[in-house]
C-alpha positions as CSV (number, residue, x, y, z in Angstrom):
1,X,8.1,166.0,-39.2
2,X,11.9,166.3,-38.9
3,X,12.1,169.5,-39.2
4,X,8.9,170.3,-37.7
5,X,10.5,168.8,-34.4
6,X,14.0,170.9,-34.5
7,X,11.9,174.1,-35.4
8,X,10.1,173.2,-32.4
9,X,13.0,172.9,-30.0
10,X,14.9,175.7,-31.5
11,X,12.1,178.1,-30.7
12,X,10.6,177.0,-27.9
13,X,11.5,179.6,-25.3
14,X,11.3,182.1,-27.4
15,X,7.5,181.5,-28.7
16,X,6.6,180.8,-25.2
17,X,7.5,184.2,-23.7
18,X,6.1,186.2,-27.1
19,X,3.7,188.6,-25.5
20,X,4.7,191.1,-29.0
21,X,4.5,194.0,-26.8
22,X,5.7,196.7,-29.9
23,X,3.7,194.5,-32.9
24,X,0.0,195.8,-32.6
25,X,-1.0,192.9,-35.3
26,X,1.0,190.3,-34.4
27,X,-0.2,190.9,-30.7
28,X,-4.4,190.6,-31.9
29,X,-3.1,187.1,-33.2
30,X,-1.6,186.3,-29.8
31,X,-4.6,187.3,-28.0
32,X,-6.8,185.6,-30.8
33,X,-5.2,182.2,-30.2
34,X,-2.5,181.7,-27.7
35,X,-4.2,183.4,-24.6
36,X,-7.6,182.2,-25.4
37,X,-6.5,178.9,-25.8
38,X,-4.6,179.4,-22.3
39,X,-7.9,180.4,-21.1
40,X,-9.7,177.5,-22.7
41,X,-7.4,175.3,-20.7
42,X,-7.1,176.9,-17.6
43,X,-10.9,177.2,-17.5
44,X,-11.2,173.4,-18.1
45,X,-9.2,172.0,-15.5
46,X,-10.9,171.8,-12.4
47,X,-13.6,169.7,-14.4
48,X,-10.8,167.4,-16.1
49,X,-8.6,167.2,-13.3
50,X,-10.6,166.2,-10.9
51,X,-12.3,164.0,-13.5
52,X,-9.2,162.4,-14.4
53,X,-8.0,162.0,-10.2
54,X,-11.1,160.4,-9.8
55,X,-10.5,157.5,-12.7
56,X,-6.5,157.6,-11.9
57,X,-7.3,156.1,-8.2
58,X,-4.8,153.6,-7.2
59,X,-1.8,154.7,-9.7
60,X,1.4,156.0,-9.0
61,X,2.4,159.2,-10.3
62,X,4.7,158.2,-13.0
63,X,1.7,156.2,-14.4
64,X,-0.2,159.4,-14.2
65,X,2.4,161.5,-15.9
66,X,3.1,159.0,-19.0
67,X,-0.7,158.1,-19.6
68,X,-2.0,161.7,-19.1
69,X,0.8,164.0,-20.0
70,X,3.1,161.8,-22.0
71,X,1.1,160.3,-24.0
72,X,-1.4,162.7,-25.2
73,X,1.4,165.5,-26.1
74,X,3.4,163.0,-28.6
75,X,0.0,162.3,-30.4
76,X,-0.9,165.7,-30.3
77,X,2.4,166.7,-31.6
78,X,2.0,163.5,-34.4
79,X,-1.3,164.6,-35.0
80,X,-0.2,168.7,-35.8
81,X,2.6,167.5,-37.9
82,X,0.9,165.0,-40.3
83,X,-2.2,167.4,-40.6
84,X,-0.3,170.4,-40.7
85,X,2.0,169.2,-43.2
86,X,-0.9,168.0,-45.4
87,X,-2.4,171.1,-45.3
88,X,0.5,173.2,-46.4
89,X,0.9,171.0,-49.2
90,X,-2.2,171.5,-50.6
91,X,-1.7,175.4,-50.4
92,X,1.7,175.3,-51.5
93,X,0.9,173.0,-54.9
94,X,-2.0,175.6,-55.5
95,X,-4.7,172.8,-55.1
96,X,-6.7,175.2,-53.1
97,X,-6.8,178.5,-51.0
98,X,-7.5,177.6,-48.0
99,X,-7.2,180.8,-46.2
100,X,-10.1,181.6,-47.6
101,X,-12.2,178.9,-45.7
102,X,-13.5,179.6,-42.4
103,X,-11.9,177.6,-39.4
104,X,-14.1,174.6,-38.9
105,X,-13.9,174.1,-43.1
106,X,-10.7,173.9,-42.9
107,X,-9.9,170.3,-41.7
108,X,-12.3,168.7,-44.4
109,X,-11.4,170.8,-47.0
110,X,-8.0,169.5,-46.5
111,X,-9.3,165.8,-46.5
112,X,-11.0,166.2,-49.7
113,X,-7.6,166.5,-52.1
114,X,-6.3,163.0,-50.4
115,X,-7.1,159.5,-51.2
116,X,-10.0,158.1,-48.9
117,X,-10.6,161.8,-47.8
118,X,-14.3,160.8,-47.1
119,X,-13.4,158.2,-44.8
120,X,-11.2,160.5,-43.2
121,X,-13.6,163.0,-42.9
122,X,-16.0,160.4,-40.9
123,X,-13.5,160.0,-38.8
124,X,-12.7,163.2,-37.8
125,X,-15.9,163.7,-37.1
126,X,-16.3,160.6,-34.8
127,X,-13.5,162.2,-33.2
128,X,-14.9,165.7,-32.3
129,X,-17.8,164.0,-31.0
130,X,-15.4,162.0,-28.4
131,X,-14.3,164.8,-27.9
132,X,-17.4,167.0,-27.3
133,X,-18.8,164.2,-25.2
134,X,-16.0,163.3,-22.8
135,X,-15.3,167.3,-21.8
136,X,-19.3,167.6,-21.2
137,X,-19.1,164.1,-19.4
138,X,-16.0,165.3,-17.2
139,X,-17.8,168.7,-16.7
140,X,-21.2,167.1,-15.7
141,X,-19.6,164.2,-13.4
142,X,-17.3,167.2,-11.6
143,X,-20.2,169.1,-10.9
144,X,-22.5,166.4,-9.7
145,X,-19.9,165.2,-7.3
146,X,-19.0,168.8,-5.9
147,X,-23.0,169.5,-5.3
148,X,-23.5,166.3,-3.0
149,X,-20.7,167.4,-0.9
150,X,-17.9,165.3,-2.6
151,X,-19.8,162.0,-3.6
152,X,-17.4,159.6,-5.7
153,X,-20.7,158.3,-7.4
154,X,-23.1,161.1,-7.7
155,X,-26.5,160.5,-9.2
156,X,-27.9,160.4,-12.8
157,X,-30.5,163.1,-12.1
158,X,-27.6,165.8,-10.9
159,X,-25.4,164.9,-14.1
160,X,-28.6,165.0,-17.0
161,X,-29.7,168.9,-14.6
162,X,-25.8,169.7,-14.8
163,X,-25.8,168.4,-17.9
164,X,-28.4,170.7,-19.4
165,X,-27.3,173.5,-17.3
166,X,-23.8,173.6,-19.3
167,X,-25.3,172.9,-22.3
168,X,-27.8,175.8,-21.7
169,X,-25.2,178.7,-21.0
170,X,-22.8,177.6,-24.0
171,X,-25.9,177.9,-26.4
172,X,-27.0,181.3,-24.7
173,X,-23.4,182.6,-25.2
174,X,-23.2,181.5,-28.6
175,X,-26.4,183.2,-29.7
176,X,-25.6,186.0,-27.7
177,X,-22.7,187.2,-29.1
178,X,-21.0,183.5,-31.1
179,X,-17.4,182.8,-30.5
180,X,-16.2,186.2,-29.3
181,X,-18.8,186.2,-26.2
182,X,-17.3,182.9,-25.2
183,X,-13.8,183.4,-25.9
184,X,-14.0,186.7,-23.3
185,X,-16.5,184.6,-21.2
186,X,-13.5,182.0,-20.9
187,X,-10.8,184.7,-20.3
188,X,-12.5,186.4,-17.8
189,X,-12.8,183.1,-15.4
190,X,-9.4,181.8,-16.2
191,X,-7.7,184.6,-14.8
192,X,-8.4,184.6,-11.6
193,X,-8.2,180.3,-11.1
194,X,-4.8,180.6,-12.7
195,X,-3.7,182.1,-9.0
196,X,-5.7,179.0,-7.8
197,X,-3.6,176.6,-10.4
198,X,-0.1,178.2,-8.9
199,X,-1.3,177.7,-5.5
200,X,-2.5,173.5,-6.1
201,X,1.1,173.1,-8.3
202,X,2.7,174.5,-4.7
203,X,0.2,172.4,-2.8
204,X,1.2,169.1,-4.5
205,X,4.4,169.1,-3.9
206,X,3.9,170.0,-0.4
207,X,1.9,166.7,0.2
208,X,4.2,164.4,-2.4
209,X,6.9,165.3,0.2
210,X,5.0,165.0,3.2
211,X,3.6,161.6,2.0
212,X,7.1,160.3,1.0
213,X,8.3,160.8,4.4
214,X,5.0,159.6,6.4
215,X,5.5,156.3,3.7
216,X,9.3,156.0,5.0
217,X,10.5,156.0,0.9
218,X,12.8,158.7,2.3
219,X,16.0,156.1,1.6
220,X,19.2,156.8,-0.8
221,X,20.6,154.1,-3.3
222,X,23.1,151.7,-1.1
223,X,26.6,153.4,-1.1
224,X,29.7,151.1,-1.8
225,X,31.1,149.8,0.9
226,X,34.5,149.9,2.9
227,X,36.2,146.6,2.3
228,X,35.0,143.9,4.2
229,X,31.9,146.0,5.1
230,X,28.2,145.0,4.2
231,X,25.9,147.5,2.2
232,X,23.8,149.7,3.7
233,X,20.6,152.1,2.5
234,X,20.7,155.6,4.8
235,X,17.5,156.9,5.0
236,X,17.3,160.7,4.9
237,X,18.7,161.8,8.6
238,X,20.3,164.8,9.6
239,X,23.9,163.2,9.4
240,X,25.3,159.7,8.7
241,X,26.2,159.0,12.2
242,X,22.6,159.3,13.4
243,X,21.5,156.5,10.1
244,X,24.3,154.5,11.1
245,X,22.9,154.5,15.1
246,X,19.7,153.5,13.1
247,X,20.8,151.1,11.7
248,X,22.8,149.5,14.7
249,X,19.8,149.7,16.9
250,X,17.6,147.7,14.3
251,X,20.2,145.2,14.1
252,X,20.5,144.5,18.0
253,X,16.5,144.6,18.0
254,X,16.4,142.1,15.2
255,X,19.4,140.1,17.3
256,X,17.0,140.3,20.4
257,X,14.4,139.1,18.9
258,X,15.8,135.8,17.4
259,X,17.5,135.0,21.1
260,X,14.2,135.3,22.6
261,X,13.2,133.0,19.8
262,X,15.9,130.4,20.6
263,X,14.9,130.7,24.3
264,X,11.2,130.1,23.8
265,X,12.0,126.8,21.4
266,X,14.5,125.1,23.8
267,X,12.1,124.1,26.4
268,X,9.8,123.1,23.8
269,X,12.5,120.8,22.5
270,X,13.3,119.5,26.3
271,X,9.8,118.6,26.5
């Protein structure tokens, strides 16, 4: 995992911008996996998104980043590691071929040379279904909202029709033409939201600025002071002289108000 992890870093940049323009075979297997699974994601995440926005109500953004970003990609990355490493294992000591297994084999057929592969194999399993059912749940909820005109709640009846609607075209596609028909399917809709993606990433950062300053969390760490001087927070102004008249004119405001104060209490204490 080690050396999974340096491998990683050392070709990061480079594997990312592979489009293997001259390389007619090594460009299928680009098209095969990385774009489709761009695709895949890209085509997902209006219904997880707004799914997850929806359950993330009342957290700050750096709670939404570690739980939803964070987290997932170090167990992801655990998860590839560990698997992956038990995988070439088994074709490396020649306990198997398991390039000749079919994609969905492979997983179990890797489970089946370790101890307690069984009960490993259960629980991959148990896992897909999460899986299956949570991104069908998202999909169905997302739906159902965005046909009763932004409901937070929608109703049962427009998830179970959603529900079967989704289920209906994925089975349609499948029979029609299996995984190919989907994976194009996918591709063709992902391209054009990917535009829309660019656009929200713009858009958020738009409002995250706009909502910092309506907030007032505009304000800079305390700066040391002269000697003999108090500390002071400057809020973002156009120059330091216009935070300092700021700051002056919230002190003789505050000053105001605790003479008025005094004036008010000393007839009550006469009486």
């Amino acid at each position: 995992m080690t050396e999974s992890v340096g491998l990683y870093m050392q070709n990061f940049f480079e594997m990312s911008f592979r489009t293997a323009a001259f390389n007619g075979d090594e460009r299928a297997w680009i098209d095969t996996w990385t774009v489709f699974y761009w695709a895949w994601w890209i085509s997902w995440s209006p219904f997880v998104g707004l799914f997850i926005a929806r359950i993330s109500k009342g957290r700050s953004i750096r709670e939404f980043i570690t739980v939803v970003l964070l987290i997932p990609t170090v167990l992801s990355f655990i998860w590839f590691s560990v698997f992956g490493t038990m995988a070439n294992t088994v074709q490396q000591n020649g306990l198997e071929n398991l390039t000749k297994l079919e994609d969905e084999q492979l997983l179990f057929g890797t489970f089946k040379h370790y101890p307690l592969g069984m009960l490993m194999s259960i629980i991959a399993i148990i896992l897909i279904f999460t899986f299956f059912i949570t991104s069908a749940d998202s999909a169905t909820y997302v739906l159902s909202m965005l046909s009763e005109d932004g409901r937070l709640i929608p109703t049962n009846g427009k998830k179970v029709v959603w529900g079967v609607i989704v289920a209906g075209i994925a089975t349609v596609l499948l029979y029609a033409g299996g995984l190919d028909a989907l994976r194009n399917t996918l591709i063709i809709i992902a391209l054009p939201f990917a535009v829309v993606i660019a656009l929200i990433v713009v858009a958020l950062i738009v409002e995250v600025y706009h909502e910092k300053v309506q907030m007032g969390l505009s304000i800079s760490p305390d700066r040391y002071p002269e000697k003999g001087q108090p500390f002071k927070s400057y809020e973002s102004y156009e120059s330091e002289d216009e935070a300092e008249k700021s700051i002056e004119d919230e002190a003789d405001t505050s000053a105001q108000q605790v003479k008025q104060g005094k004036k008010t209490s000393e007839p009550a204490k006469q009486e």
